[in-house]
C-alpha positions in Angstrom: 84.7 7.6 -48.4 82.2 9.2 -50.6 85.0 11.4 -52.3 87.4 8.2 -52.9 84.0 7.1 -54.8 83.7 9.6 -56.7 87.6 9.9 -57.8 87.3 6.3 -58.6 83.9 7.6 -61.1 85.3 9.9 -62.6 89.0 7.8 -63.3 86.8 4.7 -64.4 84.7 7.0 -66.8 87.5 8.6 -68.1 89.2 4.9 -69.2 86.4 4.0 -70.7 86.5 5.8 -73.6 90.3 4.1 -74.6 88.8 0.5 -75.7 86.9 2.3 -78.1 89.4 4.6 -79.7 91.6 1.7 -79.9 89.0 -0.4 -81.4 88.6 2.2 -84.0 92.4 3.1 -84.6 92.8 -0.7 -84.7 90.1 -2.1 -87.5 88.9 1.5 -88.9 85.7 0.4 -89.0 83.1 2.2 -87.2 79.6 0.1 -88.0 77.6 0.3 -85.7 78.8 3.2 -83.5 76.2 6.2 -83.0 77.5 9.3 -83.8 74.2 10.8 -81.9 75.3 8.8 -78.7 78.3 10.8 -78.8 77.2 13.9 -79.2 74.5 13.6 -76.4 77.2 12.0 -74.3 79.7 15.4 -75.2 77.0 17.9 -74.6 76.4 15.6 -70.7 79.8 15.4 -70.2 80.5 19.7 -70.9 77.6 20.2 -68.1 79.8 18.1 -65.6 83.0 20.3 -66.5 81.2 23.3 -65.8 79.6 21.7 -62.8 83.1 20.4 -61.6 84.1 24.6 -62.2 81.4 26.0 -60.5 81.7 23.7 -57.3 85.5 24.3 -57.8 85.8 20.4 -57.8 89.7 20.8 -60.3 89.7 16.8 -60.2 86.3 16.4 -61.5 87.0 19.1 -63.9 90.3 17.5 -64.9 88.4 14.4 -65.5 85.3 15.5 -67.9 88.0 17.8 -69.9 90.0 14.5 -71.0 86.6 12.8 -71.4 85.5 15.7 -73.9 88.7 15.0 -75.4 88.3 11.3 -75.6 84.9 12.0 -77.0 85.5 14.2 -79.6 88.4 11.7 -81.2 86.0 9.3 -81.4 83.3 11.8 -83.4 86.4 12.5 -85.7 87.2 8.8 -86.1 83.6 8.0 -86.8 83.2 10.8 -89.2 86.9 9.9 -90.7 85.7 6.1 -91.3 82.1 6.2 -91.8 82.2 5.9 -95.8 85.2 4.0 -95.8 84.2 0.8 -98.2 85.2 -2.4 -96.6 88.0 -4.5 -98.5 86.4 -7.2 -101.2 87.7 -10.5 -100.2 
């Protein structure tokens, strides 16, 4: 039981990095977003990959590599974005 727990975790962590992306792909606006959250959030999420490699856990590795992944699209999309000027209406 506790394993099924933590697959469902590490699944639901991975996903949630997709609403932003697409929120950012989407509008190409990233107001708002904290480009310090995401790199603290990077650094936490590399411990877990080497924690998943050093307890040879491959699924919780798997998961924290396409989290990294996920992570550091959205650093490029904020950094892409971030002096965009909005569109005078």
């Amino acid at each position: 039981m506790a394993e099924i727990i933590g697959y469902i975790a590490c699944i639901l962590t991975t996903l949630s990095q997709i609403p932003q992306i697409y929120s950012i792909i989407k509008y190409k606006k990233v107001e708002g977003i904290s480009l310090a959250y995401y790199f603290v959030l990077l650094v936490s999420i590399l411990f877990w990959v080497v924690y998943g490699i050093l307890i040879g856990d491959k699924f919780v590795t798997f998961c924290n590599i396409i989290v990294v992944i996920f992570i550091l699209t959205i650093m490029f999309l904020i950094n892409k974005y971030k002096n965009q000027t909005k569109n005078p209406q």
